[in-house]
N, C-alpha and C positions, 0 to 999 in steps of 0.2 A: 612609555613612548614606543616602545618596539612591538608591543600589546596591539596600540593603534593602527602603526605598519604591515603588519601580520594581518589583520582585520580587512584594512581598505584593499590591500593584495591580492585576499582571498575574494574579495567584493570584484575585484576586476576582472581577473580569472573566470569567474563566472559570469560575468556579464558576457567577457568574452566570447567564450563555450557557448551560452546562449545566441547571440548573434552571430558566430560561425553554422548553427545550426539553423537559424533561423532564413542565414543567406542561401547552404546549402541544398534547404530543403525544395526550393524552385528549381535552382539550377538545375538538380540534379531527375528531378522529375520528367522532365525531357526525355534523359537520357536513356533512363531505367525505366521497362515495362514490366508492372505487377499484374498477376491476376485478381480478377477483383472478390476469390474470396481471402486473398491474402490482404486487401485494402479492408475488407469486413473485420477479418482478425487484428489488424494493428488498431480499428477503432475499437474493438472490445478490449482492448488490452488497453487502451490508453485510456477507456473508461475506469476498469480496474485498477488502475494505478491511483487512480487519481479518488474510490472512493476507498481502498484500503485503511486507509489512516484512520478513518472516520469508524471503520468497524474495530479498527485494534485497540482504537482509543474507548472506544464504547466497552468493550468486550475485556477490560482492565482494571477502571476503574468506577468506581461506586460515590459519585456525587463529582464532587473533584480534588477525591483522597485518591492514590494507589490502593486498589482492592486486596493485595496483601501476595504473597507469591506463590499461594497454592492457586491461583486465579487462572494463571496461564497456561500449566497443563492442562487443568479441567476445562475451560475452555477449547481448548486442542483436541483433548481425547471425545469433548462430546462433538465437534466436527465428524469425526471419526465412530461414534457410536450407532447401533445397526437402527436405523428406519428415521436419526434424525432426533430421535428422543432425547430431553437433557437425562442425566443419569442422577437420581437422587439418594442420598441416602439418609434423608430426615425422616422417612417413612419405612416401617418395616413392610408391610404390604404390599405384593404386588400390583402395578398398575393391570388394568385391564389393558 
């Protein structure tokens, strides 16, 4: 019972938040002037947010298993490797 309570509360709350933000966000438009590469950046950022999931989810798992937990350094470190390349080490060989 309290399970259910907890649940539909946290349902509210949120809906809340959302429609405080959703009333705020006219009101307040008025008031406040952005520059508009500041309106550029909050749309590229609210692009990002929005396809993140979709790359972490991809970039973790393998069909629709958890690809296992050395997945997500190596993922990270090849963000971070020089020119972009994944880094292999099933091949002795260097790439060209």
């Amino acid at each position: 019972m309290t399970g259910h309570l907890v649940l539909l509360g946290s349902v509210g709350m949120l809906a809340a938040g959302t429609f405080a933000f959703c009333f705020a966000g006219p009101m307040l438009r008025t008031r406040l002037a952005t520059r508009p590469w500041v309106e550029r950046t909050m749309a590229t950022a609210a692009l990002v947010l929005l396809t993140a999931p979709r790359g972490h989810h991809a970039a973790l798992t393998e069909g629709h298993e958890f690809a296992g937990v050395a997945r997500p350094p190596a993922s990270s470190s090849r963000a971070y490797s020089p020119g972009g390349r994944r880094l292999s080490s099933s091949s002795s060989s260097p790439r060209p």
